[in-house]
BASEDO-272968 format. One record per residue (C-alpha): y, x, z. Coordinates in Angstrom, 3 decimals. Layout:
BEGIN
((Y; X; Z))
...
END
This chain:
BEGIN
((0.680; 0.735; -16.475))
((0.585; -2.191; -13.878))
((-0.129; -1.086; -10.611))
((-0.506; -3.390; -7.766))
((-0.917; -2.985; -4.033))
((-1.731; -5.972; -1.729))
((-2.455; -5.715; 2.517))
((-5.080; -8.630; 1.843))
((-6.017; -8.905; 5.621))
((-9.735; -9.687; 4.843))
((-10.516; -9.303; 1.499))
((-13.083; -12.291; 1.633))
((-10.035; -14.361; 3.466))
((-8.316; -13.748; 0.348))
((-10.365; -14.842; -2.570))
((-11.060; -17.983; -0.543))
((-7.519; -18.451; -1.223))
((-7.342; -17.902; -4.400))
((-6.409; -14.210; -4.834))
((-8.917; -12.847; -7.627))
((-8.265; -15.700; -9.706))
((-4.418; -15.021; -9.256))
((-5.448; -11.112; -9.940))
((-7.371; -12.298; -12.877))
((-4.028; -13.559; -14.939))
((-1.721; -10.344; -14.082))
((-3.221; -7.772; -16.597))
((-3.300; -5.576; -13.650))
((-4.329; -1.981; -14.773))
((-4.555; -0.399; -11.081))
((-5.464; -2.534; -7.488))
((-4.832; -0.981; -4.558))
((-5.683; -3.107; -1.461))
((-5.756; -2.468; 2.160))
((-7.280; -3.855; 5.391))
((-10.264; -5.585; 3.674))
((-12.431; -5.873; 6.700))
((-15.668; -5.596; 4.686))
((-18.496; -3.267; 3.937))
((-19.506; -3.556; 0.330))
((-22.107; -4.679; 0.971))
((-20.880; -7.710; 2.097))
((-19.244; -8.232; -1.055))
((-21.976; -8.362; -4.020))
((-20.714; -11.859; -5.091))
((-19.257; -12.101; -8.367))
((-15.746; -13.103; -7.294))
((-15.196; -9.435; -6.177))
((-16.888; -8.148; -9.379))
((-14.036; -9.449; -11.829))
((-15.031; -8.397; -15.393))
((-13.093; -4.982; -16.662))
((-12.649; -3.675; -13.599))
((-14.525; -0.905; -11.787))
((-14.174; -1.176; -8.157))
((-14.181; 1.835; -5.170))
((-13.997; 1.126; -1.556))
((-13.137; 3.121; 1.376))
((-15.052; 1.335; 4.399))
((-13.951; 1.451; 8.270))
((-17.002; 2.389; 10.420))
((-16.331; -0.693; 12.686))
((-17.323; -3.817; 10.688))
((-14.755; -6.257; 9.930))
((-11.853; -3.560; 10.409))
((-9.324; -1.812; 8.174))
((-10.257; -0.861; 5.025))
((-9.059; 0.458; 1.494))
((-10.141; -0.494; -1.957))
((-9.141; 0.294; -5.617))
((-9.896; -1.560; -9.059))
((-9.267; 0.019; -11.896))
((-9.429; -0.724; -15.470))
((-10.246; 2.798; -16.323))
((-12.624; 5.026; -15.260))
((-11.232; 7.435; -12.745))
((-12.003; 11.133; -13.499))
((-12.324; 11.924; -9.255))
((-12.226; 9.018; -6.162))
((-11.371; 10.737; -3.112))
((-12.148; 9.241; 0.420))
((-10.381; 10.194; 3.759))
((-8.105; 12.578; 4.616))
((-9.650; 14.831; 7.450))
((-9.146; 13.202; 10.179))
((-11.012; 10.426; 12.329))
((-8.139; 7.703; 12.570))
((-8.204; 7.683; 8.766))
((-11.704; 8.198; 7.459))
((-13.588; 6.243; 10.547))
((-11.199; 3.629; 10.232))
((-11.347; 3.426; 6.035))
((-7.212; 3.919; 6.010))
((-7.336; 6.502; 2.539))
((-8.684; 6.620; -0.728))
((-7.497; 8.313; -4.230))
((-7.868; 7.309; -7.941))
((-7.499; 10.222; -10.197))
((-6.653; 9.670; -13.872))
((-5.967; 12.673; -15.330))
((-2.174; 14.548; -14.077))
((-2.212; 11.204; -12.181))
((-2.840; 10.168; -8.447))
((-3.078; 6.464; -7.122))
((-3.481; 6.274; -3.276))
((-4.070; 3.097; -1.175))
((-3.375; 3.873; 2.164))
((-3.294; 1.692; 5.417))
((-0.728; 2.883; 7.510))
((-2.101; 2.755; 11.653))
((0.425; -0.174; 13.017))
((1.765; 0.238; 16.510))
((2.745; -3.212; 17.561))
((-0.502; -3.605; 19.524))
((0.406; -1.399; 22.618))
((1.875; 2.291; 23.302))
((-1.925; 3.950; 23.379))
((-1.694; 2.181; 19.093))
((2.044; 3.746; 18.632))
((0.704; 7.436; 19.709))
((-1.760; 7.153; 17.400))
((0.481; 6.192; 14.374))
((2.807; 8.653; 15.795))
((0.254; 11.278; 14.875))
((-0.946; 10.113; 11.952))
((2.792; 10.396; 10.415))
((2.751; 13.853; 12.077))
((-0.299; 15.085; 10.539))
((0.050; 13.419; 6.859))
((3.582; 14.852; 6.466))
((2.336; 17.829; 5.375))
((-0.148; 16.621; 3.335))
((2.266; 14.711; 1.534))
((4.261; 18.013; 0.983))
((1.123; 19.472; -0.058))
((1.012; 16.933; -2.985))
((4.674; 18.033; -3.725))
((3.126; 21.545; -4.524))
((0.364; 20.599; -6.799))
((1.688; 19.484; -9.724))
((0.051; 16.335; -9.639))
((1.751; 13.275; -9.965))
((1.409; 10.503; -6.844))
((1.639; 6.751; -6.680))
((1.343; 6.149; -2.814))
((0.329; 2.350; -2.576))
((0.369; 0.965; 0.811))
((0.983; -1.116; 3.563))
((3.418; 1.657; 5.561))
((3.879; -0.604; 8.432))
((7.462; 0.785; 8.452))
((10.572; -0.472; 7.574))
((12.976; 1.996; 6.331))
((16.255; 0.250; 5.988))
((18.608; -3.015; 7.920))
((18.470; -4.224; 4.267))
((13.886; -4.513; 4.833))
((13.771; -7.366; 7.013))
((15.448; -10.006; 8.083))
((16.189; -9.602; 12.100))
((17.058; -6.126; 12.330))
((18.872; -5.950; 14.940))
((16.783; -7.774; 16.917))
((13.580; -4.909; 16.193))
((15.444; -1.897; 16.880))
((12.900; -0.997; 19.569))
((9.854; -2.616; 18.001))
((7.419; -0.608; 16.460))
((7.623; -0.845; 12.328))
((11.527; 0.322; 12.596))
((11.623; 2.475; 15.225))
((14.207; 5.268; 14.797))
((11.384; 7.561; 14.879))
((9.494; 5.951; 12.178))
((12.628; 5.434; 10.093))
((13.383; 9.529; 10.560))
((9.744; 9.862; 9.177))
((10.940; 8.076; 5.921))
((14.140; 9.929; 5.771))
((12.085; 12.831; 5.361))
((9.679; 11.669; 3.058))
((12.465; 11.112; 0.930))
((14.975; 13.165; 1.275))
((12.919; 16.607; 2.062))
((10.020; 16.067; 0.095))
((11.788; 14.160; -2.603))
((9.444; 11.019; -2.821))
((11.241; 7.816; -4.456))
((10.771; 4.188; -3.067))
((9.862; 2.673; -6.804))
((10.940; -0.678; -5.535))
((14.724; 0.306; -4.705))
((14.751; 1.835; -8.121))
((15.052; -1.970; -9.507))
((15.382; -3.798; -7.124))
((18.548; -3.753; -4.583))
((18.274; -7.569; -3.876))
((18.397; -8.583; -0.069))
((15.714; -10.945; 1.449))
((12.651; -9.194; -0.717))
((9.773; -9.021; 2.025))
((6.416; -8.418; 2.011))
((4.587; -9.667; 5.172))
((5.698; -12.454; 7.556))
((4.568; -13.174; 10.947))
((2.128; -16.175; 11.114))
((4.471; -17.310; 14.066))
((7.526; -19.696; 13.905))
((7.341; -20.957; 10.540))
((8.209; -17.499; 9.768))
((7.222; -17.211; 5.501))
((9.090; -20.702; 5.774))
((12.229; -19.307; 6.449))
((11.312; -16.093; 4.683))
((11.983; -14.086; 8.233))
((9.870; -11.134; 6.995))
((9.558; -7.227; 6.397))
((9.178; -5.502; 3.638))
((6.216; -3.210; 4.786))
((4.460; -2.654; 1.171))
((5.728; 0.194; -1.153))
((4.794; 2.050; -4.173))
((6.320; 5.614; -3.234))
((6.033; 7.856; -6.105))
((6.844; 11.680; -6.989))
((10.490; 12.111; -8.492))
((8.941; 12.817; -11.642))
((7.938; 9.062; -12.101))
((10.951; 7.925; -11.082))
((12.230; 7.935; -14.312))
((9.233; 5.754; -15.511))
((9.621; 3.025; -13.121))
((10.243; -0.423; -15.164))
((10.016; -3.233; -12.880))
((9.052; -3.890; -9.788))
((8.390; -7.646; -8.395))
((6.655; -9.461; -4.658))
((4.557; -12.414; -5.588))
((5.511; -14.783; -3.120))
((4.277; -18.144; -5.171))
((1.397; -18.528; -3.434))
((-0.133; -16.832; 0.027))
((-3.297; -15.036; -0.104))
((-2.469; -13.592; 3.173))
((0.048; -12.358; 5.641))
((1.591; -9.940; 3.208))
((2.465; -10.734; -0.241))
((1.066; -8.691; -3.694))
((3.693; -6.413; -4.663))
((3.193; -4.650; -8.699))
((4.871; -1.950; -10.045))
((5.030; -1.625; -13.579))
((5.175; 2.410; -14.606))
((5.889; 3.928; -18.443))
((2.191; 5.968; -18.334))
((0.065; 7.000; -21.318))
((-3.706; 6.180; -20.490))
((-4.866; 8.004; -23.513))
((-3.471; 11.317; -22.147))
((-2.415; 10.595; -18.420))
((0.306; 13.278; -19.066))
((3.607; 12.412; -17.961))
END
């Protein structure tokens, strides 16, 4: 199973620049994008209709805002929208694929980098989907979390560390978060599975030449239950071409469609 999530910061910004006929070539089984700032119904042209796929959108409430989407080859057996709460259903930030014993999220993380009033809000967002997450944990499902976390969780995820210590996206705090996602709950950062290489980002500031000189973070995972772990085969950032900010990042997973059992 190919499974590929993609921040495409406007999701009409990004086929403009090519990224459905990209998507078109990857024999990708699962999309997950995020911030599309669109309502479907903005988006009945055929370029976001891409033959094979089914398509399911989680829409913000403010127009041309946020947003989550998945395609999928296969027919989900459940799509789930929101999460409970009004800074992730009003502003589109959740939505699950089922597939049988399987879970695909794409999630938008809240950023912070706007202003303090932003940062509370993420703040409680990581507070209140913690135990969510360890609710997952308990059910016996399996997860792929697909997302732009807006968190970096090691010196070795961007380039000027140092220098961001006390910018929101690797905050202490934020970095504790991930420290407990992984190490209590027992989630696995697929990408760190297969990948240990330095200077792998996702998303570059549009300032200072910055995708130039490949001065970015890398703010887009695939965090999966410790079950899948195992199953984890490859996992690559398409950096060829630039659709947007952030860069498509696939993980390839050992998965039987036919039974969706691991």
């Amino acid at each position: 199973m190919r499974i590929t999530t993609f921040n495409c910061n406007g999701i009409r910004s990004a086929a403009r620049k090519g990224f459905f006929d990209w998507f078109s070539r990857q024999q990708i089984d699962v999309l997950c994008l995020q911030e599309t700032k669109a309502q479907v119904h903005q988006l009945d042209d055929e370029v976001f209709r891409p033959a094979g796929y089914e398509r399911f959108f989680c829409d913000a409430e403010k127009k041309g805002y946020a947003g989550t989407a998945i395609y999928c080859r296969v027919t989900p057996d459940k799509i789930s929208r929101g999460i409970g709460w009004s800074v992730a259903d009003q502003e589109g930030r959740y939505i699950q694929a089922d597939f049988g014993n399987l879970s695909i999220v794409s999630l938008y993380m809240p950023s912070g980098s706007s202003g303090d009033a932003r940062q509370a809000i993420k703040f409680e967002f990581l507070d209140r989907f913690l135990p969510l997450l360890k609710q997952f944990r308990g059910s016996g499902r399996e997860y792929v979390l697909c997302a732009d976390w807006n968190i970096c969780h090691k010196e070795i995820d961007l380039k000027n560390w140092r220098a961001n210590r006390k910018n929101s996206g690797f905050l202490p705090e934020e970095r504790a978060w991930l420290d407990q996602l992984y190490d209590e709950l027992g989630y696995v950062d697929s990408f760190r599975l297969v990948n240990q290489q330095p200077d792998q980002y996702s998303w570059w500031s549009n300032r200072g030449q910055a995708r130039a000189k490949n001065v970015g973070w890398r703010l887009d995972y695939h965090i999966v239950t410790p079950a899948l772990a195992s199953r984890v085969e490859n996992a690559t950032i398409y950096t060829d071409e630039n659709f947007s900010d952030h860069a498509p990042v696939t993980l390839d997973l050992e998965w039987d469609w036919q039974t969706s059992q691991s």
